[in-house]
N, C-alpha and C positions, 0 to 999 in steps of 0.2 A: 301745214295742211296734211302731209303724209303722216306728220306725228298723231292729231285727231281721228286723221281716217283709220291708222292701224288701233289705238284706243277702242275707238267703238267697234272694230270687230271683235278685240276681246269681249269687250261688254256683252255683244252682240251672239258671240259663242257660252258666254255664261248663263245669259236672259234665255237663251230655245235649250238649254239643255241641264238645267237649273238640280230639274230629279237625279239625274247622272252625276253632278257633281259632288252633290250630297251625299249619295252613297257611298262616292270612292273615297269623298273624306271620310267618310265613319268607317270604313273599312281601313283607312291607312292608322286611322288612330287608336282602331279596335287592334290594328297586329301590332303596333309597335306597344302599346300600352302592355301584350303579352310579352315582349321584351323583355320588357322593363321590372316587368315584375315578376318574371319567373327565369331571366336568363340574364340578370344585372351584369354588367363589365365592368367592377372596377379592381384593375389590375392593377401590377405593381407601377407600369407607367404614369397609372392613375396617383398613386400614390406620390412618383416625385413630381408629378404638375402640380398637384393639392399641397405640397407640401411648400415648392418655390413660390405658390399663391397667396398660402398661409403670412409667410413671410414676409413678403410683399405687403400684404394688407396689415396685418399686426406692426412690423417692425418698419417698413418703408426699406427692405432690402431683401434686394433678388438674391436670393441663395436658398441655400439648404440646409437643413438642420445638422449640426453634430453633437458628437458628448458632451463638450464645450461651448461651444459657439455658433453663429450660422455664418458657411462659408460662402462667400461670393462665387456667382454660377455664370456661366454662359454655355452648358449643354443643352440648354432649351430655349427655343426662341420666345419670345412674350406672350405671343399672341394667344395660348391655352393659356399658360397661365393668369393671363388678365380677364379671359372670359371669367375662370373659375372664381378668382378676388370677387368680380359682379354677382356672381350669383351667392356665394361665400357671407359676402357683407348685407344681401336684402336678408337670401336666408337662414343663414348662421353657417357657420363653420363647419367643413367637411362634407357638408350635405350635397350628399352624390347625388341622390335622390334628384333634388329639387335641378339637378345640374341636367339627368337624363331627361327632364321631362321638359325642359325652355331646348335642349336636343332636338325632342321630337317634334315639336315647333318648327324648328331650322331644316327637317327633314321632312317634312310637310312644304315648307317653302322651295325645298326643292324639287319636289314634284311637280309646282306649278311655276318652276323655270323650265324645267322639261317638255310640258304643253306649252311654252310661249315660245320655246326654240320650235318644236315641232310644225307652229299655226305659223310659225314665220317661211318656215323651208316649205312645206307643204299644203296645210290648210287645216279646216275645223276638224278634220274626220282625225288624220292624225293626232293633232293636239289632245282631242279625248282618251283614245289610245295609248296616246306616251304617257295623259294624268294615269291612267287607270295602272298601268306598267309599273310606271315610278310607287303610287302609292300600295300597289300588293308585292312590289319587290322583298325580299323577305332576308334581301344582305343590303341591302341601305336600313330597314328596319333595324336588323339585328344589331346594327355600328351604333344606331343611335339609344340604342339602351347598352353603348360602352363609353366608359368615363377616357376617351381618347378624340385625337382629333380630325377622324375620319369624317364624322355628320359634319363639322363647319367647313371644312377642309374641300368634302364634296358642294355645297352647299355653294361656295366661293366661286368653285369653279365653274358650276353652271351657271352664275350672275355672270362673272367673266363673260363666258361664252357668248351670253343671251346678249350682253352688250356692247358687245368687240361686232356681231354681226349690225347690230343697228347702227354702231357709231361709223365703220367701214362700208355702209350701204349708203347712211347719209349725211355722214361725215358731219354730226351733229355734235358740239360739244359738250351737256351732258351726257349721252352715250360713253366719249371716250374717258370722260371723268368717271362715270361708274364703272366702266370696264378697267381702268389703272386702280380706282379702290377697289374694285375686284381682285385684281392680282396682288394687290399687296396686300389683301387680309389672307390673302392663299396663304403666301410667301412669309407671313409673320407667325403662322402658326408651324410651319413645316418649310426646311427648304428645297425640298424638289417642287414645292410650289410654283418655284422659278420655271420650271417645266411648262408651267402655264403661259407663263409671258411669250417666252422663246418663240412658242409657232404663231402667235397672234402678234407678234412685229414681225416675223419672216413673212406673213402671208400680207401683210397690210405693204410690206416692203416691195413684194412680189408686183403685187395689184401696183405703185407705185410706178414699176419702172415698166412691166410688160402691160401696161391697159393703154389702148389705143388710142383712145375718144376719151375726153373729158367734157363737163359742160364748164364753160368760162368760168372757174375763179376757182372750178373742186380740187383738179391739183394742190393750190394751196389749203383749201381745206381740210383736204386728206393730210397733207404733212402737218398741219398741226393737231390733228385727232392722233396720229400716230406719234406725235412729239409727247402726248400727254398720255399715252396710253405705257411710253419706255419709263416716262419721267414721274409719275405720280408713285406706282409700287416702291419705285427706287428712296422716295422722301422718308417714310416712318424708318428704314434700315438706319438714314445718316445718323439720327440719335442712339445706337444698338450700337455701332461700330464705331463710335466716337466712347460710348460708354466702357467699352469694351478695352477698347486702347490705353484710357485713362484708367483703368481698373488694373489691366493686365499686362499694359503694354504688348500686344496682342494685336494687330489686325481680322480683327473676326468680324465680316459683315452679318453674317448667318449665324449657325451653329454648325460644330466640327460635325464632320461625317459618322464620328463613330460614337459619339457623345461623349468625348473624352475632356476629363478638367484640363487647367492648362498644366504643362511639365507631365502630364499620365503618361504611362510608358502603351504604347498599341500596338500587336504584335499583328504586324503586317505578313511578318513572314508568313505566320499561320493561315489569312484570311486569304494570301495568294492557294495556297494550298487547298482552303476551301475551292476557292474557284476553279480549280482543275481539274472538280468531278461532282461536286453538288449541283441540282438539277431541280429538286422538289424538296415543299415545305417538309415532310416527315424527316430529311435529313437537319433541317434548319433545328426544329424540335430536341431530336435525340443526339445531335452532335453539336450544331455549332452553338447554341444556347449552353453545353453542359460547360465553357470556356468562357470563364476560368468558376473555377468553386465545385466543381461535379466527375464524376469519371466519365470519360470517353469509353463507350464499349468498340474494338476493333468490328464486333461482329455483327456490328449496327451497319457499319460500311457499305456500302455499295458494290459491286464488283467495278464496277470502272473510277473505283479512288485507286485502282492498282493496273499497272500496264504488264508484268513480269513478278517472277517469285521473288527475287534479291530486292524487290523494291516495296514488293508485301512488307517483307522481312524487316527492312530499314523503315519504314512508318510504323509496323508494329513495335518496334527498339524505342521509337520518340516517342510514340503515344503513351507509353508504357513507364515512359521516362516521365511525361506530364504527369501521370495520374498515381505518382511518389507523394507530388505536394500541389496538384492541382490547379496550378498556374504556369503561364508561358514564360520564360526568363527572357533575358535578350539571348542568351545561349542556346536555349533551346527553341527561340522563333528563328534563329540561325540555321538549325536543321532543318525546319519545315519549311524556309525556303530556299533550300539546298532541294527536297522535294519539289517545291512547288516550278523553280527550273528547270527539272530535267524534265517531269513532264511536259511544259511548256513548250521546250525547244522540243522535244518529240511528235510531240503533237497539237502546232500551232492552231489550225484548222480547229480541231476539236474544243479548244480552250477559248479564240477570237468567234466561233461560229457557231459552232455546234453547240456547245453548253448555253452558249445565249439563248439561244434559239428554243432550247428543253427546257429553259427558266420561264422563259416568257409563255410557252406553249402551259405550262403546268399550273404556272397564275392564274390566266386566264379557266381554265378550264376544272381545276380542283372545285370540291363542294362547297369549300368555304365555311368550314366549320367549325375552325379555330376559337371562336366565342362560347363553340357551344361544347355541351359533356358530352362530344363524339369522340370514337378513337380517328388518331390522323392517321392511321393506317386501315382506313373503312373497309379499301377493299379485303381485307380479308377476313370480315366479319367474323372478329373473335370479340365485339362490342355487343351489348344488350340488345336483342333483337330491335326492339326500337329506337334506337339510336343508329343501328345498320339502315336502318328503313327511311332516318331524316336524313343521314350521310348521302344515300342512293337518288332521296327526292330531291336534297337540294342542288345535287350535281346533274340531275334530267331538268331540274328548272335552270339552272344557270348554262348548261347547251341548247338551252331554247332557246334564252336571252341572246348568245352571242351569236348562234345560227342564224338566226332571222337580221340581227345586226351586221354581218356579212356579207348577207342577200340585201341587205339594203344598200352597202358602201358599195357594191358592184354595178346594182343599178339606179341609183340616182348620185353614183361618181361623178356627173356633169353638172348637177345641178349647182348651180349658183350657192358658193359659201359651205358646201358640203364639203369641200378639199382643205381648209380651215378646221372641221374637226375630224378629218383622218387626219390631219398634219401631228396635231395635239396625238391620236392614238396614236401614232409611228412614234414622233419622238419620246413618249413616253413610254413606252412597250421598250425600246431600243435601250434607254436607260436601265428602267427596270432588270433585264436579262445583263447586265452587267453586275448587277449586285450579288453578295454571297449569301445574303440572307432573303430568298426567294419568297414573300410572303403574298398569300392573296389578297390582304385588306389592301397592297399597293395599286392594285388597278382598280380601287373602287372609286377612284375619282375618273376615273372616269364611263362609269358607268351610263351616267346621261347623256352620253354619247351612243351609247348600244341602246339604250332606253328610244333615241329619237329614229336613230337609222331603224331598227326594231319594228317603233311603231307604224312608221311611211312604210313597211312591208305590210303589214297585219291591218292596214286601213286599205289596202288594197289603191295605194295614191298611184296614178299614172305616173308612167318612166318620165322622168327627166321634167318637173313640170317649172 
């Protein structure tokens, strides 16, 4: 009965506002379709998904192309590259094209996961609001005319969402089946998709042991919605990591953190080093990208990659040492974590706290430009006037977005299943500021989260309903 009653209120919100929706589809398809055809993404990323696709589809083996042969791969999980094979084999090979624009389909669909979280937590006035939000957003657009796997990625997540609340509300078992195939198509395309999971079994855990009143027999039905919700993501990995093992002899359920083949040497020292004073994407750009293959300019640096002169001195000796032959040895990640020590023990705080904190602050808040021919150094507008002017627009649209999503997690903090996606923000913000390579397309999974809180402000929904 609840399941037909909440049906026909979708219906019920599409049937009385029919003109409204129309519109904000032609407008979501009118901006991304400018995307796509004037600010295409297919990068070198793009390049080794289409290439392990390639392979895949032609040859029946995951790897990657070399001089000689194609070597067997596990730096990238399946899940893009089997999209890519789908679209590859209807419509020929390499074709980006045809890949951004079944994209913009999936970014369209997430739109109207955005209005169905919305109409779920608040009502129809919301829901129109988050459609409208989600489909003029102009960094989900811009992801989905890039050959990477932000649009599915996001996409996943808001299914997830939409159906971890319905299955945790009513402890229905297709809910917790589509919310576990939610997360494992997260988690197969990328692994901090696992990210996904994490809060949606803490919080189904939570409700478990702290809910007071049951109606006779929920208890059990919650535990098995939540059985099905750890267990189903977890299924499509056992064929990966069995693959994996038998190939490699390797343990690898996922993919390695750094996308390293197996036996690759990964200069950890270095990336500790990173972490001891990188903060924002412009440093990610001109320093941790030019490693290995590019020179490191010292004067690109930051002032707090330095604590004292004799330590200037000793970073400028190593850097200086790299940029001989342009690679990190084991020798010389030895010194830069002789670096990345002393700073550490000196300045714990800064390193555990502070730096996190300036990563995560800079994600969220940068213009998010990186797709486009902005300079990543906007503000100092030495970029083509109009490229200064998209840089400045899109970072007063994207402090709108999060402002109003702030005011929203403040005041409908109570409401019923809103604590479930600040859970999801927290733990992935917290992740995120751990990493060395600080990028913004990292928080765009969750964006339909600031999309829904967002719109329950700007629809004027009563506190706490």
């Amino acid at each position: 009965m609840g399941k037909r009653r909440y049906i026909s209120r979708v219906h019920e919100l599409l049937r009385r506002n029919l003109r409204f929706f129309i519109l904000f589809f032609a407008a979501a398809f009118f901006l991304r379709l400018v995307f796509i055809f004037y600010f295409p993404g297919v990068v070198t990323d793009s390049f080794v998904y289409g290439d392990i696709a390639k392979n895949w589809l032609l040859h029946g083996i995951y790897g990657l192309s070399g001089p000689d042969e194609i070597s067997l791969t596990y730096i990238r999980l399946p899940g893009y590259p089997a999209f890519l094979a789908f679209i590859f084999a209807i419509f020929g090979m390499e074709h980006y094209r045809a890949v951004l624009i079944v994209q913009m389909f999936m970014d369209i669909g997430t739109c109207l996961l955005c209005a169905d979280i919305a109409l779920r937590l608040f009502g129809a006035r919301s829901a129109k609001v988050a459609f409208a939000l989600a489909a003029l957003c102009p960094f989900l657009a811009n992801y989905s005319a890039a050959a990477l796997t932000e649009t599915l990625e996001v996409f996943f997540t808001a299914l997830a969402l939409d159906q971890a609340m319905r299955a945790l509300e009513k402890f229905q078992f297709n809910f917790s089946l589509g919310c576990g195939a939610a997360c494992g198509g997260a988690i197969l395309l990328r692994p901090d998709g696992a990210l996904l999971l994490i809060p949606i079994v803490v919080f189904a855990v939570g409700k478990l042991i702290f809910r007071q009143t049951f109606v006779p027999g929920s208890r059990v039905r919650l535990l098995f919605a939540l059985t099905l919700i750890a267990a189903v993501p977890i299924a499509p990995l056992v064929p990966w990591a069995f693959r994996n093992w038998q190939v490699f002899r390797h343990f690898q359920p996922l993919a390695p953190r750094y996308a390293n083949e197996e036996g690759e040497f990964v200069p950890m020292g270095f990336n500790h080093w990173v972490r001891t004073w990188i903060a924002d994407y412009t440093s990610v750009e001109e320093i941790y990208w030019s490693v290995p293959g590019s020179t490191i300019d010292v004067e690109k640096l930051p002032a707090r990659a330095f604590d004292n002169q004799p330590q200037r001195s000793a970073t400028e000796v190593t850097i200086a040492e790299y940029n001989i032959e342009f690679r990190v040895s084991q020798q010389l990640d030895a010194k830069f974590e002789a670096l990345a020590s002393e700073r550490i023990r000196e300045h714990r705080w800064r390193y555990y706290a502070g730096l996190p904190l300036l990563r995560i602050t800079d994600m969220w808040l940068r213009p998010r430009t990186e797709m486009l021919p902005c300079d990543s150094r906007w503000w100092e507008f030495n970029d083509e006037p109009r490229w200064s002017a998209l840089a400045v627009s899109l970072g007063v649209i994207n402090l709108f977005y999060v402002t109003c999503a702030c005011v929203g997690a403040v005041r409908f903090r109570q409401t019923k299943l809103i604590f479930l996606l600040l859970l999801f923000l927290a733990m992935r913000s917290a992740f995120l500021g751990s990493l060395e390579n600080p990028e913004p397309r990292y928080t765009l999974e969750m964006y339909p989260v600031v999309i829904v809180l967002a719109a329950a402000v700007l629809a004027r929904e009563r506190k706490n309903p």
